[in-house]
mmCIF file as Biopython writes it, N, C-alpha, C and O atoms, coordinates in Angstrom:
data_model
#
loop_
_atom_site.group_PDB
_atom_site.id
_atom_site.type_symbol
_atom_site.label_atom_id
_atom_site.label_alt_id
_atom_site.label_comp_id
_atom_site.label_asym_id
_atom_site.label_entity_id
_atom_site.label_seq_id
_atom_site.pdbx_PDB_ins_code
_atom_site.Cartn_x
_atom_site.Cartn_y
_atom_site.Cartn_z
_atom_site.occupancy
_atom_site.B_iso_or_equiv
_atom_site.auth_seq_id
_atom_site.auth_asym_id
_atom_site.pdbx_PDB_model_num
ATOM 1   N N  . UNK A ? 1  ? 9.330   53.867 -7.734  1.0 0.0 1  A 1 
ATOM 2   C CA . UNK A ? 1  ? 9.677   52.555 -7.224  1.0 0.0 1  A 1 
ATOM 3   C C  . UNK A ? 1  ? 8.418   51.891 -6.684  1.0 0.0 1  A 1 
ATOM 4   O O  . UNK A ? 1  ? 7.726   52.635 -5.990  1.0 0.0 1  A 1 
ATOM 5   N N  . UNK A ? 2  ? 7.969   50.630 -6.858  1.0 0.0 2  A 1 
ATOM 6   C CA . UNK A ? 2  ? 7.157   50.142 -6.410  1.0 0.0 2  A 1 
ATOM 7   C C  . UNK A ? 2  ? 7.898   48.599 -5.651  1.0 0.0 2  A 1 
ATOM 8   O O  . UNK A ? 2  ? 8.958   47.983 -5.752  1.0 0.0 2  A 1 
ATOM 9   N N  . UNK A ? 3  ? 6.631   48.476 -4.888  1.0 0.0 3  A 1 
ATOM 10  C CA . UNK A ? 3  ? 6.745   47.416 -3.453  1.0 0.0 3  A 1 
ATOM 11  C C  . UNK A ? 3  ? 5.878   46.525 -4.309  1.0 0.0 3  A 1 
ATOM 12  O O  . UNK A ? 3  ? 5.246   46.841 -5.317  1.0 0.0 3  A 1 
ATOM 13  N N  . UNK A ? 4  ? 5.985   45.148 -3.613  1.0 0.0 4  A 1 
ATOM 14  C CA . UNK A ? 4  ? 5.443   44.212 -3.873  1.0 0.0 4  A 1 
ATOM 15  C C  . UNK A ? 4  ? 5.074   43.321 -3.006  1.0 0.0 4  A 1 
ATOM 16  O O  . UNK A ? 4  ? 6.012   42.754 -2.447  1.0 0.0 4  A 1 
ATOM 17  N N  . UNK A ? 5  ? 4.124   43.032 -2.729  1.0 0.0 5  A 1 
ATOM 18  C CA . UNK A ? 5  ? 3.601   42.373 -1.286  1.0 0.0 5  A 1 
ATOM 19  C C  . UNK A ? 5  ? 3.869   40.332 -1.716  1.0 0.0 5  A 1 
ATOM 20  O O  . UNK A ? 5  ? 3.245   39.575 -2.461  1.0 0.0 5  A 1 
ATOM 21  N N  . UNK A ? 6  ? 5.405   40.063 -0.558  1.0 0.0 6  A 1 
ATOM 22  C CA . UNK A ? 6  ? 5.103   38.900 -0.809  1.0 0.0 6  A 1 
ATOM 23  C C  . UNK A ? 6  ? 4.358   38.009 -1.083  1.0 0.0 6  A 1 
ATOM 24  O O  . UNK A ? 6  ? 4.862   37.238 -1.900  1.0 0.0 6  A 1 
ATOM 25  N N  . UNK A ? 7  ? 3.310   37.735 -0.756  1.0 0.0 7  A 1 
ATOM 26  C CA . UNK A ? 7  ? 2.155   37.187 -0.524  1.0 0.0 7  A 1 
ATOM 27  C C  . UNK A ? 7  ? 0.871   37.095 -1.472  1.0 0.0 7  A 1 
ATOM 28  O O  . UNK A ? 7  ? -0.259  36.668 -1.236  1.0 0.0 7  A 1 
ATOM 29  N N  . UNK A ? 8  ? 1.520   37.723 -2.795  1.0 0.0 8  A 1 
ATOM 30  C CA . UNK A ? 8  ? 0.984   37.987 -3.760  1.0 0.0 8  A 1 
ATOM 31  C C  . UNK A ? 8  ? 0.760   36.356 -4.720  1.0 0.0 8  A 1 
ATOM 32  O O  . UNK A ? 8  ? -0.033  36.119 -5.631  1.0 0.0 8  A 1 
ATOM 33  N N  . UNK A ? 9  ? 1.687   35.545 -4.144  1.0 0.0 9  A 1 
ATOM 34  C CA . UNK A ? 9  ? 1.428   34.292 -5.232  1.0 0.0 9  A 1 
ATOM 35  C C  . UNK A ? 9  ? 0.704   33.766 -4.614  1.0 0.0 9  A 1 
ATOM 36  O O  . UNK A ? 9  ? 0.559   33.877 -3.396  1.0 0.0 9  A 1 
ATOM 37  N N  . UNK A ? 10 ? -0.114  32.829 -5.641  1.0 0.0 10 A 1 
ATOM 38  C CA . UNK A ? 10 ? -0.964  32.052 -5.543  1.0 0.0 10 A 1 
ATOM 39  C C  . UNK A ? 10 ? -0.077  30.225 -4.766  1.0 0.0 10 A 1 
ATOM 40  O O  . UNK A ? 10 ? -0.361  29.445 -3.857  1.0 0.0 10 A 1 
ATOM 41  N N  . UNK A ? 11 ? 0.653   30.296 -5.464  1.0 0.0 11 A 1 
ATOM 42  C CA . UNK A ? 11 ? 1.779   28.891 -4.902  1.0 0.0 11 A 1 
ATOM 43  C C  . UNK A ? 11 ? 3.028   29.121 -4.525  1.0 0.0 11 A 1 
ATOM 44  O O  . UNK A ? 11 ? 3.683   30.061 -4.975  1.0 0.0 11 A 1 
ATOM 45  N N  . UNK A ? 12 ? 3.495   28.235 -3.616  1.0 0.0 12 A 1 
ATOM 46  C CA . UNK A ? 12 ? 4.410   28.208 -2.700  1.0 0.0 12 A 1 
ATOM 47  C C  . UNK A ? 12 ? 5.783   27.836 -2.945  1.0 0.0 12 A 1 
ATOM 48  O O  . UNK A ? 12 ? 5.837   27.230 -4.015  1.0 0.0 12 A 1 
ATOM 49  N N  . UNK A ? 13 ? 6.854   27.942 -2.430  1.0 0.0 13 A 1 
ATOM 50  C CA . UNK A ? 13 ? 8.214   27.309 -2.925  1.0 0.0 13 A 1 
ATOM 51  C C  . UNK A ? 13 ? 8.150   26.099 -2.248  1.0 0.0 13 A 1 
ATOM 52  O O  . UNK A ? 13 ? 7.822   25.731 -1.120  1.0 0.0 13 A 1 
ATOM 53  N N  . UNK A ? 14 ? 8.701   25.413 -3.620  1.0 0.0 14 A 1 
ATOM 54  C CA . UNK A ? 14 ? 8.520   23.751 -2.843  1.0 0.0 14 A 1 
ATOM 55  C C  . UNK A ? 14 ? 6.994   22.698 -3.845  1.0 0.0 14 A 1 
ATOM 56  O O  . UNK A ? 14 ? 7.065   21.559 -4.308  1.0 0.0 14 A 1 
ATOM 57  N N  . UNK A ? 15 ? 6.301   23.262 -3.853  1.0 0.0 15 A 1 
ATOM 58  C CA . UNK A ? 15 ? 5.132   23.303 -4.433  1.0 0.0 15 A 1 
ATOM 59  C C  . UNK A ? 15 ? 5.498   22.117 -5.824  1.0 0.0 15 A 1 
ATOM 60  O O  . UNK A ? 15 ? 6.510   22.533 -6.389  1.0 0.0 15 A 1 
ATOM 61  N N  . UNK A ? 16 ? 5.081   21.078 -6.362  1.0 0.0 16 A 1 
ATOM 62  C CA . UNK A ? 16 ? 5.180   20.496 -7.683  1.0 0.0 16 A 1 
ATOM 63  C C  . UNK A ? 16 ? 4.088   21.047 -8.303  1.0 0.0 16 A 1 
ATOM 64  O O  . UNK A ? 16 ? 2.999   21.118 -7.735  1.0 0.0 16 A 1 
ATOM 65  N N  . UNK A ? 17 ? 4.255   21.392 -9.272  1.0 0.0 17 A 1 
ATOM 66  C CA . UNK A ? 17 ? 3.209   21.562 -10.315 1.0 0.0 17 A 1 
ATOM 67  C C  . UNK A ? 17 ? 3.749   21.593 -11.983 1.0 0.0 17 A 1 
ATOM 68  O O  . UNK A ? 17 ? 4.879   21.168 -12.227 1.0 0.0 17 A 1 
ATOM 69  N N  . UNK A ? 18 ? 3.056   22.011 -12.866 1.0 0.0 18 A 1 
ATOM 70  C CA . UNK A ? 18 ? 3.142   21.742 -14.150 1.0 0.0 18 A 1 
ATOM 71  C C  . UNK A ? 18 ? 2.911   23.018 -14.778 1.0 0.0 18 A 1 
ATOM 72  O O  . UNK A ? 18 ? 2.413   23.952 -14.149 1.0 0.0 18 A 1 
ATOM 73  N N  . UNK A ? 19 ? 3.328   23.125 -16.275 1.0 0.0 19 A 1 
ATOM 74  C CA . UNK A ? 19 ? 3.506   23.937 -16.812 1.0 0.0 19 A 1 
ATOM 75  C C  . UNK A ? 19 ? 2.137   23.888 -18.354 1.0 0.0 19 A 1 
ATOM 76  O O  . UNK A ? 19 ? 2.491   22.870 -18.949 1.0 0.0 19 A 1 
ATOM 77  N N  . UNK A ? 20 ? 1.224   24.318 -18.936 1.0 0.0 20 A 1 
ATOM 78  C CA . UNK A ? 20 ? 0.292   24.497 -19.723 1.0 0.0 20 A 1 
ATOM 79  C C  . UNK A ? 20 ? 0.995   24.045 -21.045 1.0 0.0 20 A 1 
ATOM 80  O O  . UNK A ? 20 ? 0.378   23.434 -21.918 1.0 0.0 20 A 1 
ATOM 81  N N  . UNK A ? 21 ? 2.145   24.333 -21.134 1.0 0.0 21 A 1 
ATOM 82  C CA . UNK A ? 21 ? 2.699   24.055 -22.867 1.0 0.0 21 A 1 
ATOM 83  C C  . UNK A ? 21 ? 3.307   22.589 -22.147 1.0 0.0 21 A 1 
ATOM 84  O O  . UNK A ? 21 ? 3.052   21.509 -22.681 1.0 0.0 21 A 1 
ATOM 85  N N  . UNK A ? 22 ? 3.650   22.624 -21.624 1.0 0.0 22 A 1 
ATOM 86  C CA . UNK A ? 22 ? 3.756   20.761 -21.348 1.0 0.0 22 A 1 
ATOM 87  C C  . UNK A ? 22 ? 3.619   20.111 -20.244 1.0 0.0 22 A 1 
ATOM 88  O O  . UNK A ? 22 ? 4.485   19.755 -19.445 1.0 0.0 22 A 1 
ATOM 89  N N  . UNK A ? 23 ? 2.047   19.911 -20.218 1.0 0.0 23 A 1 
ATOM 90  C CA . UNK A ? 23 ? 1.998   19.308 -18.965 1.0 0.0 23 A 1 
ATOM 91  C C  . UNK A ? 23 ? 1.890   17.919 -18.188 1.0 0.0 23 A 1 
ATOM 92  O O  . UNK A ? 23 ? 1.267   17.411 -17.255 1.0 0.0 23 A 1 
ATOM 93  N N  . UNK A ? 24 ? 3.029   17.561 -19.287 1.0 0.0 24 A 1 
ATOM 94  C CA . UNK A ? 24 ? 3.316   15.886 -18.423 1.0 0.0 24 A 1 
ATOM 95  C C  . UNK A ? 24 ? 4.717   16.400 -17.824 1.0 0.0 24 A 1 
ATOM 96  O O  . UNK A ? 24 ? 5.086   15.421 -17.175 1.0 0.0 24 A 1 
ATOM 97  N N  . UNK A ? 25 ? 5.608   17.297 -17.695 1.0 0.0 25 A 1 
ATOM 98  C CA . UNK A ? 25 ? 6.746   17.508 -17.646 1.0 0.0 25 A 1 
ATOM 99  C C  . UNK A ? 25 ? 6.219   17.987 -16.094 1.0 0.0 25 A 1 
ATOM 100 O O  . UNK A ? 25 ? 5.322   18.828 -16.037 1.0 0.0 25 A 1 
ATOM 101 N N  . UNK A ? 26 ? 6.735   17.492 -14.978 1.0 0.0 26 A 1 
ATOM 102 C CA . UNK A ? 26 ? 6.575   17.861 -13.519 1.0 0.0 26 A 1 
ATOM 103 C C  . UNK A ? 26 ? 7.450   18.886 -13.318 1.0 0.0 26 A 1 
ATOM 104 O O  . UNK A ? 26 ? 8.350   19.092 -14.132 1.0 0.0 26 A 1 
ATOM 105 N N  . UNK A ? 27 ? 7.309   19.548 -12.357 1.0 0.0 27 A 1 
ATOM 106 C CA . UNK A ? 27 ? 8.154   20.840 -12.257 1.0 0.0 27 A 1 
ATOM 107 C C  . UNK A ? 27 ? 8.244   21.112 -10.611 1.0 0.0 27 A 1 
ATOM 108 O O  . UNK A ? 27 ? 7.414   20.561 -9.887  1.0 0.0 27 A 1 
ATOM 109 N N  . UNK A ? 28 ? 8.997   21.744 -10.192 1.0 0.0 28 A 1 
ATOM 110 C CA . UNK A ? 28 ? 8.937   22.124 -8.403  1.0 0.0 28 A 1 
ATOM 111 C C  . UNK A ? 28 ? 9.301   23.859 -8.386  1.0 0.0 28 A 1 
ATOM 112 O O  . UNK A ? 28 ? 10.354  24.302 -8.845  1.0 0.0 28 A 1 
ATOM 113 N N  . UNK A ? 29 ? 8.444   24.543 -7.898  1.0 0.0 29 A 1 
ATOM 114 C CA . UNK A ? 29 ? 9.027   26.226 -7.316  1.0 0.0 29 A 1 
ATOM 115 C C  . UNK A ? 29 ? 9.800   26.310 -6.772  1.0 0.0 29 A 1 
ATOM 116 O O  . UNK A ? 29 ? 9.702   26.164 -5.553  1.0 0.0 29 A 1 
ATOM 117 N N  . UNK A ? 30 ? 11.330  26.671 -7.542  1.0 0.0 30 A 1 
ATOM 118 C CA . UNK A ? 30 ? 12.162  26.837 -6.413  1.0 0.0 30 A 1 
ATOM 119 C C  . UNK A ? 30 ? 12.443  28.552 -5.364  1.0 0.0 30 A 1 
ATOM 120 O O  . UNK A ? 30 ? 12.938  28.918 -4.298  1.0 0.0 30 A 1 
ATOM 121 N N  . UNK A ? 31 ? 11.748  29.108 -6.545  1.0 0.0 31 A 1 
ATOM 122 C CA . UNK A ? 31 ? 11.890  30.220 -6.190  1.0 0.0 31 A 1 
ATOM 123 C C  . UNK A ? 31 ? 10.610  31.300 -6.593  1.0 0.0 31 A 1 
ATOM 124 O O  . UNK A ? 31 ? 9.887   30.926 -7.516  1.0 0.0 31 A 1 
ATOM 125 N N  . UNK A ? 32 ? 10.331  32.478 -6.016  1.0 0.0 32 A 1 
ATOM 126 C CA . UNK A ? 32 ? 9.151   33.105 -6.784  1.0 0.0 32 A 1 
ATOM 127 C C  . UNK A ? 32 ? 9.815   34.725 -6.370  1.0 0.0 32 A 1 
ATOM 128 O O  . UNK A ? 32 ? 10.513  34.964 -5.384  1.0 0.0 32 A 1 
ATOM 129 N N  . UNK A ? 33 ? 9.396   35.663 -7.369  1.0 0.0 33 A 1 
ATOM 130 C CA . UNK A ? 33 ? 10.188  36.539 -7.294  1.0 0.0 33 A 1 
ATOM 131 C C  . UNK A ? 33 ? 9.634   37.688 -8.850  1.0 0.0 33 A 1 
ATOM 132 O O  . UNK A ? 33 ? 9.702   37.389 -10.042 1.0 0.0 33 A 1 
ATOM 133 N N  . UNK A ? 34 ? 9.201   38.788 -8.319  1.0 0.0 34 A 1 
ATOM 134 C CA . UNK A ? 34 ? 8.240   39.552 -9.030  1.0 0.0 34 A 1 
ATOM 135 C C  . UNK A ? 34 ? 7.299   39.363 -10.010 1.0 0.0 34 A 1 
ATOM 136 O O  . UNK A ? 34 ? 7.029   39.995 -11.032 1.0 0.0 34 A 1 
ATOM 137 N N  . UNK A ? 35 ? 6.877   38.425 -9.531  1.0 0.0 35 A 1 
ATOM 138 C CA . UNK A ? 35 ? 5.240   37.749 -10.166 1.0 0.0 35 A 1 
ATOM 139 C C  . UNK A ? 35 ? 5.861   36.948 -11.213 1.0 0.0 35 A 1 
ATOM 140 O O  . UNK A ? 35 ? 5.222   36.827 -12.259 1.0 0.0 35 A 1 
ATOM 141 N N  . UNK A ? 36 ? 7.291   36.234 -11.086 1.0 0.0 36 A 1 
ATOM 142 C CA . UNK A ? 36 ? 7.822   35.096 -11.572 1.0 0.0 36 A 1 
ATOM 143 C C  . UNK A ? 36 ? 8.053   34.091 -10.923 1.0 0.0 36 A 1 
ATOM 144 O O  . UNK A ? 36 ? 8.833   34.309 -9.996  1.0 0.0 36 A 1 
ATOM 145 N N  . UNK A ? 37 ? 7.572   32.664 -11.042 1.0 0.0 37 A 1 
ATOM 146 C CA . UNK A ? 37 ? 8.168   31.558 -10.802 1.0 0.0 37 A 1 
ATOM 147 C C  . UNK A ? 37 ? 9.042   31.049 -11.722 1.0 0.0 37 A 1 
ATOM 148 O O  . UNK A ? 37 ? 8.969   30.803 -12.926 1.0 0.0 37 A 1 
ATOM 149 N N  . UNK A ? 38 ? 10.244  30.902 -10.526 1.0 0.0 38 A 1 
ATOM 150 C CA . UNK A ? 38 ? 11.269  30.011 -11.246 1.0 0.0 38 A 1 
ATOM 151 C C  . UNK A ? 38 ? 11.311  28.378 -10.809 1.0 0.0 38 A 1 
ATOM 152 O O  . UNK A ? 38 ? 11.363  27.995 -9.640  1.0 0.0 38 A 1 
ATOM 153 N N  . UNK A ? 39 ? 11.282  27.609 -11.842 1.0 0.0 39 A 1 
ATOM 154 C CA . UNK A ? 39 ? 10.844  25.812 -11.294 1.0 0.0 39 A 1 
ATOM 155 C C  . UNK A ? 39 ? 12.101  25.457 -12.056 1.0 0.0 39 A 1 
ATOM 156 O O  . UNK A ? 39 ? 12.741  26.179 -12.820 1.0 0.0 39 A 1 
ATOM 157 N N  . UNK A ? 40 ? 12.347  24.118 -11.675 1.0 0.0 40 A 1 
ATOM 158 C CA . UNK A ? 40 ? 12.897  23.172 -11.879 1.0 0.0 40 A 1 
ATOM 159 C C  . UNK A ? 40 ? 12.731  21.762 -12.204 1.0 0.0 40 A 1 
ATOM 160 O O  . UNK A ? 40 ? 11.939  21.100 -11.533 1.0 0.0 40 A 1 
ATOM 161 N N  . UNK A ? 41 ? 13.323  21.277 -13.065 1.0 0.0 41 A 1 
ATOM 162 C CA . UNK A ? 41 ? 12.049  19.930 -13.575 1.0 0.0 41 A 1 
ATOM 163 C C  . UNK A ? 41 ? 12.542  19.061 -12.663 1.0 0.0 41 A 1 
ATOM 164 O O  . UNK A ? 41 ? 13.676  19.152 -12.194 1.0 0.0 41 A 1 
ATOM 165 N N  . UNK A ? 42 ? 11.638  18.098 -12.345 1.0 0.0 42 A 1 
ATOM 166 C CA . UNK A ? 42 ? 12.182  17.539 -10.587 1.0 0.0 42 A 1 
ATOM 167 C C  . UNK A ? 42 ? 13.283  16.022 -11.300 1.0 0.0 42 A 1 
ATOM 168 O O  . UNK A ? 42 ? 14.257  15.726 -10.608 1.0 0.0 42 A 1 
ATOM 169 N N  . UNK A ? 43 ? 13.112  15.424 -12.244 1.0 0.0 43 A 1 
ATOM 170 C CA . UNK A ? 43 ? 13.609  14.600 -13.244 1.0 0.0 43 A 1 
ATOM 171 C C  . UNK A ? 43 ? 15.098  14.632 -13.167 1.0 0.0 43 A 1 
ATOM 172 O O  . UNK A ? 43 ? 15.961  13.779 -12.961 1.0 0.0 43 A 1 
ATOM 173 N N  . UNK A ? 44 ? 15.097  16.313 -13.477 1.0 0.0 44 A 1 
ATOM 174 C CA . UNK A ? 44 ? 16.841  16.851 -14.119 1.0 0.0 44 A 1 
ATOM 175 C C  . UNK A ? 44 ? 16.947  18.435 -12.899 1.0 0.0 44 A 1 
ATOM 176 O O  . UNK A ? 44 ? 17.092  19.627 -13.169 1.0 0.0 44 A 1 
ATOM 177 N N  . UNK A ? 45 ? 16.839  17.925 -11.951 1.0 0.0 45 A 1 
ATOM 178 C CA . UNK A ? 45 ? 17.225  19.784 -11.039 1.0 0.0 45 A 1 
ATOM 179 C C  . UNK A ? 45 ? 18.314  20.383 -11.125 1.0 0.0 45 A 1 
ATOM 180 O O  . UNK A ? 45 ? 18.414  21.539 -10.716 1.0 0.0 45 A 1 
ATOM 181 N N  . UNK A ? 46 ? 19.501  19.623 -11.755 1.0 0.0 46 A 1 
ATOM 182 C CA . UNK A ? 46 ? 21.012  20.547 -12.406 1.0 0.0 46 A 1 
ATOM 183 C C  . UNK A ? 46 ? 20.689  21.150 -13.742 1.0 0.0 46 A 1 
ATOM 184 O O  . UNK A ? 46 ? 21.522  21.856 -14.311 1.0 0.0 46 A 1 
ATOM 185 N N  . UNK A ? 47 ? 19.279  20.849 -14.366 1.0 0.0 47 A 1 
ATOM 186 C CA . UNK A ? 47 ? 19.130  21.798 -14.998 1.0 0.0 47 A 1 
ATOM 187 C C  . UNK A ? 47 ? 18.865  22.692 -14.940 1.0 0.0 47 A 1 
ATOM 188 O O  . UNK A ? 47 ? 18.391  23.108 -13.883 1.0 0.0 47 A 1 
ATOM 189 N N  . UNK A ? 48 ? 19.067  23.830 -16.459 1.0 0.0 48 A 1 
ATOM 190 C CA . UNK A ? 48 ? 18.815  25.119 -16.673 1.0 0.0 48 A 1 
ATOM 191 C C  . UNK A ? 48 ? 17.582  25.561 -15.810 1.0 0.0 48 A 1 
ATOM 192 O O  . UNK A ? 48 ? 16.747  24.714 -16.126 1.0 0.0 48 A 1 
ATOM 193 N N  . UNK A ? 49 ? 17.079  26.265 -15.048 1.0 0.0 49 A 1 
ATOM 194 C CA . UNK A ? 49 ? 16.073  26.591 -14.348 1.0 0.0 49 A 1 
ATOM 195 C C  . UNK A ? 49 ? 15.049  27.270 -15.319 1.0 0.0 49 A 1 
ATOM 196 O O  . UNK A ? 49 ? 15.450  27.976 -16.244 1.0 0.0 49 A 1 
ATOM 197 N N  . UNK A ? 50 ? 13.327  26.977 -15.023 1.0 0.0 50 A 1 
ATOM 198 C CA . UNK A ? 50 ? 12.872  27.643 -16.259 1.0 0.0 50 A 1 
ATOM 199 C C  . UNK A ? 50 ? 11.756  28.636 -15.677 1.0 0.0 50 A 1 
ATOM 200 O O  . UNK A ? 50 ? 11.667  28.785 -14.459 1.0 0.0 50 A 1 
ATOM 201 N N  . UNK A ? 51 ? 11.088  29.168 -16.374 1.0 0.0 51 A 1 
ATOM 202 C CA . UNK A ? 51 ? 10.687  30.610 -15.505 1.0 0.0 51 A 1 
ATOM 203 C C  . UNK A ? 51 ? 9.181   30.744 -16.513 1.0 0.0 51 A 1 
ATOM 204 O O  . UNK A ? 51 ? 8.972   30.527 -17.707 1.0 0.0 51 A 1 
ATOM 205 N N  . UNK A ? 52 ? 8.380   31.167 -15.472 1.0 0.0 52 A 1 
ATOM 206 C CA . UNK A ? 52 ? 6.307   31.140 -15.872 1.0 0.0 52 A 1 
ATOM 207 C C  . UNK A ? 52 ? 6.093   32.104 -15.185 1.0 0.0 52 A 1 
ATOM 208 O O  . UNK A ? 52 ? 6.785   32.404 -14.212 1.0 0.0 52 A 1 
ATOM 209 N N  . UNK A ? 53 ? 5.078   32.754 -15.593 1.0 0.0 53 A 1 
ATOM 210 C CA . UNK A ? 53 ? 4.152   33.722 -15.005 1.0 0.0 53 A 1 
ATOM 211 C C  . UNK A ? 53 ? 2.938   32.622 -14.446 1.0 0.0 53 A 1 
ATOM 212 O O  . UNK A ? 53 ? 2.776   31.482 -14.883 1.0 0.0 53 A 1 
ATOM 213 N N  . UNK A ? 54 ? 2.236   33.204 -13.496 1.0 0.0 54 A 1 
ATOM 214 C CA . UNK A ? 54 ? 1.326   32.475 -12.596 1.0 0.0 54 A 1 
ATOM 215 C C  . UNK A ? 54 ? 0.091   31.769 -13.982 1.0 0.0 54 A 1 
ATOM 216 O O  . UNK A ? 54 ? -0.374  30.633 -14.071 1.0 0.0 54 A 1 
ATOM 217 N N  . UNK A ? 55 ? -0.120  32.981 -14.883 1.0 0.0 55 A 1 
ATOM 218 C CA . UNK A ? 55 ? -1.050  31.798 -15.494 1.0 0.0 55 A 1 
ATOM 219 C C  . UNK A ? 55 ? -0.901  30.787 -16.607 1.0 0.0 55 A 1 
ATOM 220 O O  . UNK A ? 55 ? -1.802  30.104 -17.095 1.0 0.0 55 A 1 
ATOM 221 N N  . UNK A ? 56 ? 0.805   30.804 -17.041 1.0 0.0 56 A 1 
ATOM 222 C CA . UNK A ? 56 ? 1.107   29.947 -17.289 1.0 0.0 56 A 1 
ATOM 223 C C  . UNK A ? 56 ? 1.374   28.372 -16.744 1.0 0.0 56 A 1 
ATOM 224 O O  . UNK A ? 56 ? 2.162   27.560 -17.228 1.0 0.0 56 A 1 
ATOM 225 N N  . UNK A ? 57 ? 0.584   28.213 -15.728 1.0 0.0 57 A 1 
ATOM 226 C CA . UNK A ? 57 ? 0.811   26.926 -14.547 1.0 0.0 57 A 1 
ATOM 227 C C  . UNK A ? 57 ? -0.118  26.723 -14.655 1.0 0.0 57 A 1 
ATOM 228 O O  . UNK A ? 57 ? -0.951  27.509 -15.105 1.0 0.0 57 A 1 
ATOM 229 N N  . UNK A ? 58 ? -0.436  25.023 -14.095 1.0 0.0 58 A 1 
ATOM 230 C CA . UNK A ? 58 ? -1.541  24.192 -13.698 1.0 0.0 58 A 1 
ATOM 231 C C  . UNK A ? 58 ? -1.543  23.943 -12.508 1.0 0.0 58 A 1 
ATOM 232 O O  . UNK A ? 58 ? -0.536  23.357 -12.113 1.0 0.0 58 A 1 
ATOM 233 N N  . UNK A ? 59 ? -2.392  24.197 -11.690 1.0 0.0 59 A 1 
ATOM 234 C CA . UNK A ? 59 ? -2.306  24.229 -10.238 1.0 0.0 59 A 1 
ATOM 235 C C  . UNK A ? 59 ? -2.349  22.691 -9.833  1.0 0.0 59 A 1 
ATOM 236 O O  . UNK A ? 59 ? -3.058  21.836 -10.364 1.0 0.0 59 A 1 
ATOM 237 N N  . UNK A ? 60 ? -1.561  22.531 -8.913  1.0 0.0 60 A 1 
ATOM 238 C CA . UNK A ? 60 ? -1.511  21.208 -8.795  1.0 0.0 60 A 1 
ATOM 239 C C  . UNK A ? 60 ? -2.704  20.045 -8.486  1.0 0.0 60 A 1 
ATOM 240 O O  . UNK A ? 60 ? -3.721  20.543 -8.003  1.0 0.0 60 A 1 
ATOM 241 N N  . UNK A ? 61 ? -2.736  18.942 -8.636  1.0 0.0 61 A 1 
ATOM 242 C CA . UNK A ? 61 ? -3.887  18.086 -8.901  1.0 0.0 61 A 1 
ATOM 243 C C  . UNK A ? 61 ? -4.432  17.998 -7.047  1.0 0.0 61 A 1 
ATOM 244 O O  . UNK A ? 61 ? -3.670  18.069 -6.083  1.0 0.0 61 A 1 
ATOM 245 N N  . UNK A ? 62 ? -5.663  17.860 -7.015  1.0 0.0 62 A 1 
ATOM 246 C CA . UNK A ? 62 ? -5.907  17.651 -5.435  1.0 0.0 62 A 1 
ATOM 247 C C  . UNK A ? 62 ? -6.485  19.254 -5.159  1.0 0.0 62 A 1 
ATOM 248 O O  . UNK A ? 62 ? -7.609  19.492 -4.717  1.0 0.0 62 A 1 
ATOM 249 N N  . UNK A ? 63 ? -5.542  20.210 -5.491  1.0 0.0 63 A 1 
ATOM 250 C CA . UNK A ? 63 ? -5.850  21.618 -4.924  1.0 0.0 63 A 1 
ATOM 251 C C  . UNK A ? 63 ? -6.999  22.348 -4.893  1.0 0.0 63 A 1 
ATOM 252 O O  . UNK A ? 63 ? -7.116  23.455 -4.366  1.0 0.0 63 A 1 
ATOM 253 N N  . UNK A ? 64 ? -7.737  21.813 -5.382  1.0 0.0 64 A 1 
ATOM 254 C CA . UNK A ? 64 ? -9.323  22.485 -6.042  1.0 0.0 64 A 1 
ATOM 255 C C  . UNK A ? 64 ? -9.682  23.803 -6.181  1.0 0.0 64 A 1 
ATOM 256 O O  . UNK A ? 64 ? -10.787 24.255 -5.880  1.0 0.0 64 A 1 
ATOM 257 N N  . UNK A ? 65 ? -8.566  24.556 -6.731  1.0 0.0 65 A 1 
ATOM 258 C CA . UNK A ? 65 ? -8.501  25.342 -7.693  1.0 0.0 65 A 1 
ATOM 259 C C  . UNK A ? 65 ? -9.186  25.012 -9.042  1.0 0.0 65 A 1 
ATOM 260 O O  . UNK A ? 65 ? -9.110  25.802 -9.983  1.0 0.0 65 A 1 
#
């Protein structure tokens, strides 16, 4: 069994950011959860929820990352 140290992501819940295969499509973290983010497109949030690994994201603009 292995542990996982919350604190392991790079971004936060709540967080807008974007996704690499389409990144005009805005997105928000609603959740993060074994080195998965789950977002929501902020547009349509009763939608299907969609799910990235950290380097599938664009860190948000401003962040200087």
């Amino acid at each position: 069994m292995s542990t996982q140290n919350i604190a392991d992501n790079i971004y936060s819940v709540g967080t807008t950011i974007a996704a690499k295969i389409a990144p005009d499509l805005k997105l928000i973290i609603r959740k993060y959860y074994q080195r998965i983010y789950y977002c929501s497109v902020i547009t349509n949030p009763d939608k299907k929820q969609l799910v990235y690994f950290e380097h599938e994201l664009i860190p948000p603009s401003g962040s200087g990352r």
